[in-house]
C-alpha atoms as a printed R data frame, in Angstrom:
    type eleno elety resid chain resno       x      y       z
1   ATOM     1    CA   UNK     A     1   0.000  0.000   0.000
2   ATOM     2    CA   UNK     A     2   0.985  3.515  -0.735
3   ATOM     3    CA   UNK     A     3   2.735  5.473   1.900
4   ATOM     4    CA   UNK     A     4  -0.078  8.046   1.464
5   ATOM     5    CA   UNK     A     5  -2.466  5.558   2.270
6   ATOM     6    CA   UNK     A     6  -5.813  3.347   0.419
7   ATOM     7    CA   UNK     A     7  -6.085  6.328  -1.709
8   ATOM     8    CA   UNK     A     8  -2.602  8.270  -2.593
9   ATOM     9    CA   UNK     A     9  -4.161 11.022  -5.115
10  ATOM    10    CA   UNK     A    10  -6.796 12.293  -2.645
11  ATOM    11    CA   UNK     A    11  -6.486 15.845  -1.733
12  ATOM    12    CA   UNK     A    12  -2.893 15.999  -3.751
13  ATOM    13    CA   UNK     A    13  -2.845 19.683  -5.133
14  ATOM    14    CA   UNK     A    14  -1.877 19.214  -8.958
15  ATOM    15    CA   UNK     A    15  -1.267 21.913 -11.201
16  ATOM    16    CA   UNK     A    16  -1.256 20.319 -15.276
17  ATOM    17    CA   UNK     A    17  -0.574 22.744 -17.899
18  ATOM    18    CA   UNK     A    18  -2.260 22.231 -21.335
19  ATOM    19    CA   UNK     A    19  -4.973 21.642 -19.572
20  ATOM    20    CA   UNK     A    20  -7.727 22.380 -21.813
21  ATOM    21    CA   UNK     A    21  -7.968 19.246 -23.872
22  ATOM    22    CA   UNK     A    22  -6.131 16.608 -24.800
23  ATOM    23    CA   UNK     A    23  -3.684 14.658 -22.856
24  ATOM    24    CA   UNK     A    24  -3.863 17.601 -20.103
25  ATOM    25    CA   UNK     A    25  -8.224 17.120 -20.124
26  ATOM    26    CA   UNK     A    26  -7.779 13.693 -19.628
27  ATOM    27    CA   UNK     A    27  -5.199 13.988 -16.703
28  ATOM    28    CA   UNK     A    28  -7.377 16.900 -15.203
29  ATOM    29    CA   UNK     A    29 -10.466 14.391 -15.042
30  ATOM    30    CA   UNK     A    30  -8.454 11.191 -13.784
31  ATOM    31    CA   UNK     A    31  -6.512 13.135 -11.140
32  ATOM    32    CA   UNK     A    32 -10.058 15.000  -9.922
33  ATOM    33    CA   UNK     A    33 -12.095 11.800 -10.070
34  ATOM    34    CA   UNK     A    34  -9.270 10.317  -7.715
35  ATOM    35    CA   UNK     A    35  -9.901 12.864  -5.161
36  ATOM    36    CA   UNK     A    36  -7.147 15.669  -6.202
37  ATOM    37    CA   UNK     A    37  -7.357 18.933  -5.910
38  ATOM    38    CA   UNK     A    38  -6.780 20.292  -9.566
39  ATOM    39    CA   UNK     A    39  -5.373 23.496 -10.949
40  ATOM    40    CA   UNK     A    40  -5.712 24.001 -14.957
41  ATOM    41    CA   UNK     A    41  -3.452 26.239 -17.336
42  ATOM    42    CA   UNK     A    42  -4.209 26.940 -20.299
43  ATOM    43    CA   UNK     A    43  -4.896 29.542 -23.181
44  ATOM    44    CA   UNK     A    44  -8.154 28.696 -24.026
45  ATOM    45    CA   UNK     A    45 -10.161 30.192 -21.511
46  ATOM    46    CA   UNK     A    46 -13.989 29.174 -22.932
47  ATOM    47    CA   UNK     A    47 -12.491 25.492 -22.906
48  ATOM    48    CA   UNK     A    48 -10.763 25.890 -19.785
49  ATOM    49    CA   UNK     A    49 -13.483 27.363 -17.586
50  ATOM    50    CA   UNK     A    50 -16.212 24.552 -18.861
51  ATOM    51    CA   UNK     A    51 -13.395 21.876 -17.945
52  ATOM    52    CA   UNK     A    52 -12.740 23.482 -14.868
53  ATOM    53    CA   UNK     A    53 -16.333 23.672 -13.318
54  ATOM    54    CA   UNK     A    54 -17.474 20.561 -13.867
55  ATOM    55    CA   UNK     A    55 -14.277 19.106 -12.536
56  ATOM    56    CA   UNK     A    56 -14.732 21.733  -9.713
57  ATOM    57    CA   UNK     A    57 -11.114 22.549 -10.317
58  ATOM    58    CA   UNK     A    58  -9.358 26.306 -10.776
59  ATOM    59    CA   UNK     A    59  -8.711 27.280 -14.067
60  ATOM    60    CA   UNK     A    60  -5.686 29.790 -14.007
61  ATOM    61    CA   UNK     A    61  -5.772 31.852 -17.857
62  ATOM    62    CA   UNK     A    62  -1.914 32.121 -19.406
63  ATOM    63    CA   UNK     A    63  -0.233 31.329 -22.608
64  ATOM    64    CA   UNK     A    64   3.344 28.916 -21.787
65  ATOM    65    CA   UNK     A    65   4.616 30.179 -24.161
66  ATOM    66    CA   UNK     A    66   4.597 33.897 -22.623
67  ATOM    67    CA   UNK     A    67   7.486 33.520 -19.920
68  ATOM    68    CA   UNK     A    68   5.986 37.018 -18.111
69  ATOM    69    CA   UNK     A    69   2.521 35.419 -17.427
70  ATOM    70    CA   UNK     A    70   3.974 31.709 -15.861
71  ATOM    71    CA   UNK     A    71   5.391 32.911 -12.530
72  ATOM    72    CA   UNK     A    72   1.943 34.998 -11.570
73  ATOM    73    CA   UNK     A    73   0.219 31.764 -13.197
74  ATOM    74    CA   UNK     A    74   1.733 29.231 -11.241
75  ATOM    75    CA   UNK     A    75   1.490 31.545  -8.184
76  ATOM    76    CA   UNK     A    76  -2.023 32.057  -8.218
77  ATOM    77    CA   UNK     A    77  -2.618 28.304  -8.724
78  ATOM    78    CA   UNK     A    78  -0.811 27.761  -5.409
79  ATOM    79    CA   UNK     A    79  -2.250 30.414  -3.765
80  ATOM    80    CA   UNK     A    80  -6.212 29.147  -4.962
81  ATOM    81    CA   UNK     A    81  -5.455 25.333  -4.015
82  ATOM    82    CA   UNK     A    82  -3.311 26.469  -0.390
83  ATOM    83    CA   UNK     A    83  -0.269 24.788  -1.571
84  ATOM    84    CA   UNK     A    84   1.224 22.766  -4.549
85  ATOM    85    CA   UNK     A    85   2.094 19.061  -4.496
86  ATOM    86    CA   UNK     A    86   2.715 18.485  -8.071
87  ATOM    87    CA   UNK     A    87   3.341 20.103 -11.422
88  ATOM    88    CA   UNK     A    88   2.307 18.170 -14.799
89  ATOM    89    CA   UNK     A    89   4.339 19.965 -17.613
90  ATOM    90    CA   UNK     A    90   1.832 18.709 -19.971
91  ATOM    91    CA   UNK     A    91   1.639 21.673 -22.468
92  ATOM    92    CA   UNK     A    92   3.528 20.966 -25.898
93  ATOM    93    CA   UNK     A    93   3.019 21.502 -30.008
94  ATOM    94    CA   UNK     A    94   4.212 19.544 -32.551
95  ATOM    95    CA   UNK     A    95   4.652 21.817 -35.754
96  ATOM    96    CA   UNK     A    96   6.078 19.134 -38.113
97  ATOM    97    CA   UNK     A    97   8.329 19.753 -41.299
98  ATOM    98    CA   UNK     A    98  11.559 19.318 -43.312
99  ATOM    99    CA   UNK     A    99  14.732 21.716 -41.870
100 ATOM   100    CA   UNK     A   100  15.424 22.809 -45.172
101 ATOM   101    CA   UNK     A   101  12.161 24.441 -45.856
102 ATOM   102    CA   UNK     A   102  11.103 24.784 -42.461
103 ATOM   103    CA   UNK     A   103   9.473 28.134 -40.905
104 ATOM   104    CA   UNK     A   104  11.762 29.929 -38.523
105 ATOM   105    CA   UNK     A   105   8.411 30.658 -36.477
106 ATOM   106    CA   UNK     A   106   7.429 27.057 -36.074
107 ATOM   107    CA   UNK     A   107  10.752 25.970 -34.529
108 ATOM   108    CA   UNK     A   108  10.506 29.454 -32.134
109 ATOM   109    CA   UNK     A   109   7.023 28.087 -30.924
110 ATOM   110    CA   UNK     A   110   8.308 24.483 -30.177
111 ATOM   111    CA   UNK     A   111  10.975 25.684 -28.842
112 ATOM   112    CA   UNK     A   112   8.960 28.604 -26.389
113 ATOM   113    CA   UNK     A   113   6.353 25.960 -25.555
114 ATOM   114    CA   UNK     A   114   7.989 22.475 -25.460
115 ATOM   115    CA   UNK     A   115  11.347 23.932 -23.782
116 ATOM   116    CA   UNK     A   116  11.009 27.266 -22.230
117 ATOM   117    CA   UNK     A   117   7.457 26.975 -20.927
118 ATOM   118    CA   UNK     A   118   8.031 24.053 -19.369
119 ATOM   119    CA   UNK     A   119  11.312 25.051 -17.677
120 ATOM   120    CA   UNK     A   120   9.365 28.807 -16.844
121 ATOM   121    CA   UNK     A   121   6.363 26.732 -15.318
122 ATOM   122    CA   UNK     A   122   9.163 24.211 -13.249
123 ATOM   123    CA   UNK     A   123  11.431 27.147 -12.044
124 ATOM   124    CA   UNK     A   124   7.969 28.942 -10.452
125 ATOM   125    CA   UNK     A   125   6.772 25.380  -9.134
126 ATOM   126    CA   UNK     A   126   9.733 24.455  -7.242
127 ATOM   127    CA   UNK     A   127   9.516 27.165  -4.125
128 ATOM   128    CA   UNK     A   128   5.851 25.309  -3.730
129 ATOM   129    CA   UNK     A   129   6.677 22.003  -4.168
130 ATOM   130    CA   UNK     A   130   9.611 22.605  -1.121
131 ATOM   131    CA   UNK     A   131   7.034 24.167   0.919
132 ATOM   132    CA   UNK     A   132   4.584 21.236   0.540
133 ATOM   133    CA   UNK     A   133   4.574 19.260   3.553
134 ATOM   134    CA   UNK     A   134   3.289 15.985   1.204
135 ATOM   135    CA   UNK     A   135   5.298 13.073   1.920
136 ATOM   136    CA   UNK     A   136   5.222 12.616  -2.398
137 ATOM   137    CA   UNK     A   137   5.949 15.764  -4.770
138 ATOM   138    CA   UNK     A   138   6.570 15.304  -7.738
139 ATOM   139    CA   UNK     A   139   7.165 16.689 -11.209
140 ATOM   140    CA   UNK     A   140   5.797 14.739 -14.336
141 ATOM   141    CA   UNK     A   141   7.143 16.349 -17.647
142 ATOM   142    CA   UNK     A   142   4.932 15.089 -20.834
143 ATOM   143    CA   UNK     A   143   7.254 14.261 -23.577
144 ATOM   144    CA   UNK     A   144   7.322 11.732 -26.611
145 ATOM   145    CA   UNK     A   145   8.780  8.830 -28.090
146 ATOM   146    CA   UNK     A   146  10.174 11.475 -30.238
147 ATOM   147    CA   UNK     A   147  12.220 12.839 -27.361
148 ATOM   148    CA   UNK     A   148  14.101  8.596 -27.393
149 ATOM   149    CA   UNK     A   149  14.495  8.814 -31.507
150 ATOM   150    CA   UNK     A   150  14.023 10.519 -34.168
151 ATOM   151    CA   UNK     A   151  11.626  8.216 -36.598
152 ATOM   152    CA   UNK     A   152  10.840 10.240 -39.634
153 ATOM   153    CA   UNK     A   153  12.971 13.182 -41.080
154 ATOM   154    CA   UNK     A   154  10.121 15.816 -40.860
155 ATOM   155    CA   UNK     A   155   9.941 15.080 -36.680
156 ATOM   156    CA   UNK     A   156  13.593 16.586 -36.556
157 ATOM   157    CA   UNK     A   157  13.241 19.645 -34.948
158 ATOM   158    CA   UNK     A   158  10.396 18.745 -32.966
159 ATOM   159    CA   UNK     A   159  12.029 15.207 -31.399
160 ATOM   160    CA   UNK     A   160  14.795 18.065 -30.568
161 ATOM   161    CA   UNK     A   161  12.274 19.831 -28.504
162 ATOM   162    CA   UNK     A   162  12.017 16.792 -26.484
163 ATOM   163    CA   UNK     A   163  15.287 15.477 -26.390
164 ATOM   164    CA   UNK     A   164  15.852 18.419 -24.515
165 ATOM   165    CA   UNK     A   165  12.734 17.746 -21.962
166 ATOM   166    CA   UNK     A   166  14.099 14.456 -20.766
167 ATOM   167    CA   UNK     A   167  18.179 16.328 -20.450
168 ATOM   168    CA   UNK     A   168  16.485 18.733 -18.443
169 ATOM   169    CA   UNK     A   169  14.377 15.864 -16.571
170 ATOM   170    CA   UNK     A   170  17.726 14.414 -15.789
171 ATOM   171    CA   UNK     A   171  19.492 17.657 -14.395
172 ATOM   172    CA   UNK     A   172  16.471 18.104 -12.652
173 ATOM   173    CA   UNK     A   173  16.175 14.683 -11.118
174 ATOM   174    CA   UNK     A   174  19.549 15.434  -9.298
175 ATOM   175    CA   UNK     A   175  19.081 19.007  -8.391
176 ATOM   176    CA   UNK     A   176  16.104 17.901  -6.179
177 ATOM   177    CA   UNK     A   177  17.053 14.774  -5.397
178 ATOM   178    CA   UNK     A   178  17.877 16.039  -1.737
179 ATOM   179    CA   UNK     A   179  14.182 17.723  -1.791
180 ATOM   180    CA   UNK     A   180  12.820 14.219  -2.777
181 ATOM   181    CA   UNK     A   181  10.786 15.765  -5.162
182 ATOM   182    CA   UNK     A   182  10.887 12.847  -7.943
183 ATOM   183    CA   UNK     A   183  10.637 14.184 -11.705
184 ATOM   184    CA   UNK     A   184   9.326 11.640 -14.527
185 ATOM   185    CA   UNK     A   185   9.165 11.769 -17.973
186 ATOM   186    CA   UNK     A   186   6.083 10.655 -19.870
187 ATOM   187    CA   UNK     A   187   7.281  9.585 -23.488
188 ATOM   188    CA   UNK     A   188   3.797  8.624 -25.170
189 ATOM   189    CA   UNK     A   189   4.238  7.258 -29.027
190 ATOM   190    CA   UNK     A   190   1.152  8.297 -31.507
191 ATOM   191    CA   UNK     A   191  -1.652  9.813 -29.629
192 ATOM   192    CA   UNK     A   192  -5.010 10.886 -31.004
193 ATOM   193    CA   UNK     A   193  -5.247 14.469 -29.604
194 ATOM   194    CA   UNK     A   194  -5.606 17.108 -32.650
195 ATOM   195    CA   UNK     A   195  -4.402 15.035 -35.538
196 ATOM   196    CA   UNK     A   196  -2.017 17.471 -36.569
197 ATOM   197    CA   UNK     A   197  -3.796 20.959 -36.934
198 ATOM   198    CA   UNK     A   198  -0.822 23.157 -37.032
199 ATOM   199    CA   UNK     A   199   1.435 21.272 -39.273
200 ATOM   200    CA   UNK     A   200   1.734 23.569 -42.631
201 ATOM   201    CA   UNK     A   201   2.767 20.728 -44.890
202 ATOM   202    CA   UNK     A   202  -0.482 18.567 -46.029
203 ATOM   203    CA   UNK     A   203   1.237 15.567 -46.639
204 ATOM   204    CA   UNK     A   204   3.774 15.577 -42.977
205 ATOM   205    CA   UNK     A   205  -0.111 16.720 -41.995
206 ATOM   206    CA   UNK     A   206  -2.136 13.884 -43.791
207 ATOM   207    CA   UNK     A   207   0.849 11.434 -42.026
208 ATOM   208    CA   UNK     A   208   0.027 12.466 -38.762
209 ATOM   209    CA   UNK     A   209  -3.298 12.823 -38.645
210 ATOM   210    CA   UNK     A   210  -3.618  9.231 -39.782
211 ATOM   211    CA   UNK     A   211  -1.130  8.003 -37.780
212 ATOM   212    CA   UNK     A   212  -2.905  9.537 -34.673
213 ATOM   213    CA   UNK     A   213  -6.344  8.157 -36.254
214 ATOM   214    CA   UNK     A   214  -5.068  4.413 -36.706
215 ATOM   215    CA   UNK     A   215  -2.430  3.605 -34.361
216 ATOM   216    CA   UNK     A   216  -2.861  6.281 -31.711
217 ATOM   217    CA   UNK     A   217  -3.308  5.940 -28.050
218 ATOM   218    CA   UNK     A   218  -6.462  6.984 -26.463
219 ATOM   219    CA   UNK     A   219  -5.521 10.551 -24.301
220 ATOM   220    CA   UNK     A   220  -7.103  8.765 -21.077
221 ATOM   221    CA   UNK     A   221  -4.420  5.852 -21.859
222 ATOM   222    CA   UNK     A   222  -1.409  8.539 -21.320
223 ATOM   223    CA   UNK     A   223  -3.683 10.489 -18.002
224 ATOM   224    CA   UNK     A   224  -3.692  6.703 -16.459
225 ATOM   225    CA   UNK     A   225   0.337  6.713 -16.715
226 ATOM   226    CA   UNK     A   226   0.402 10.359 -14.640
227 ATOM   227    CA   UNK     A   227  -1.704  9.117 -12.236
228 ATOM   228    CA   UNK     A   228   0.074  6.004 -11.923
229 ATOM   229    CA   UNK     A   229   3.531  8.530 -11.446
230 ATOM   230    CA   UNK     A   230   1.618 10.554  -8.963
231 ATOM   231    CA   UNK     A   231   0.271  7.645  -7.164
232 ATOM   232    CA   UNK     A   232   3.648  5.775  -6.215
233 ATOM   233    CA   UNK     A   233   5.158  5.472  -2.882
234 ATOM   234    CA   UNK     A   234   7.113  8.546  -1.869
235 ATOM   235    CA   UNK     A   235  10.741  6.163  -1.485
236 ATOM   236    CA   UNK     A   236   9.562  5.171  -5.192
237 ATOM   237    CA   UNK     A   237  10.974  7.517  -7.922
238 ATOM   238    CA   UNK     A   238   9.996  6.518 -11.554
239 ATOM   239    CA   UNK     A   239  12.267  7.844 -13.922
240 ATOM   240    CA   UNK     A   240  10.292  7.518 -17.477
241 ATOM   241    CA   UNK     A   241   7.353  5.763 -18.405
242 ATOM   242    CA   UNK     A   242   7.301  5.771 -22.109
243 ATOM   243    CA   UNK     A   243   4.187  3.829 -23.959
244 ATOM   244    CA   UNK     A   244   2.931  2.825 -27.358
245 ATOM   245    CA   UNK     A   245  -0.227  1.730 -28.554
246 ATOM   246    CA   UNK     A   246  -0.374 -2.398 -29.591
247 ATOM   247    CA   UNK     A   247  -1.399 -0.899 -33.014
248 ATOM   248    CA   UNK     A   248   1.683  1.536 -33.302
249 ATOM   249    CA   UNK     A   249   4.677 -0.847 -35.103
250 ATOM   250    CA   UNK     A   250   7.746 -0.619 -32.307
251 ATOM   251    CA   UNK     A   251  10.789  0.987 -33.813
């Protein structure tokens, strides 16, 4: 049995980023219907606010990929839920495409959102993760396969973007290994979220979207795998958890 008892995730303040659909929806809804107390960032605020009352959760307003809004973001969350006992760096893009006639803008995004909003949202999480009294804190940084290897020369850049998550996972690991705050990395393969949307090419965006359509795993599928992180005993510290679908080929 859990340290934290018969039911580890009850009254755990989360905050999950990206948390207006998606992978970040799905997580919000596992993590509340487990007894959590959840705090959701996000952009979107229609989408947010909906999620967020009839979860009963706090929806905090702010773009990642801002750096001046995450600090007051993350702030507020911790201020609304009277503490912070997790962070779920969930909030990424994937803005496929060729290096040699990519757009300068679409690396600059995945690079402000995958990289420096997660490390923005981390750096203001930390001060209220050291405060918590919580026997288990924890940060749980959403990644990919793509961040293990690079499978198709249009996911270049992007598998960059999470290379670098799971290097700074690492560094971060041992900074706050004397904290015992444990820091995962969730590398999900395919996953059908929004087949796609922003990729400019229509074939690299025809690719994904079926990929994501045939072989992709179900968002709740990934949100099971964070609460399973979130859920282990506080000597436990899971490194990565990385996942495929049965219907993705291994590679």
């Amino acid at each position: 049995m859990p340290a934290d008892g018969a039911q580890p995730l009850r009254d755990r303040r989360v905050l999950i980023t990206g948390a207006s659909s998606g992978i970040g929806a799905a997580t919000a809804c596992t993590l509340a219907e487990a007894g959590a107390h959840v705090a959701l960032l996000a952009r979107r605020a229609p989408q947010l606010e909906r999620l967020a009352a009839r979860l009963g959760a706090v929806p905090i307003v702010a773009d990642v990929s801002e750096p001046e809004q995450i600090a007051p973001a993350v702030d507020r969350a911790a201020e609304l839920l009277g503490g912070l006992d997790a962070l779920v760096n969930n909030a990424g893009t994937f803005l496929l495409g060729m290096v040699g006639d990519g757009s300068l803008q679409s690396w600059r995004t995945m690079l402000d959102v995958n990289v420096l909003g997660l490390l923005a949202a981390t750096r203001a999480a930390i001060p209220h993760l050291r405060r918590s009294s919580r026997p288990s804190r924890a940060i749980v940084n959403v990644s990919s396969m793509g961040g293990r290897r690079v499978a198709q020369p249009a996911q270049g850049v992007y598998a960059g973007t999470k290379h670098a998550v799971h290097a700074v996972s690492d560094g971060l690991r041992a900074e706050l290994h004397s904290d015992r705050i444990a820091v995962t990395v969730i590398a999900p393969g395919f996953v059908h979220t929004n087949r796609g949307a922003g990729i400019e090419d229509p074939v690299v965006r025809e690719n994904m979207r079926r990929g994501q359509c045939e072989q992709g795993l179900r968002p709740e599928d990934v949100a099971a795998q964070i609460a399973h992180v979130l859920a282990v005993p506080p000597d436990v510290s899971l490194v990565e958890v990385a996942l495929i679908s049965m219907r993705q080929p291994p590679c």
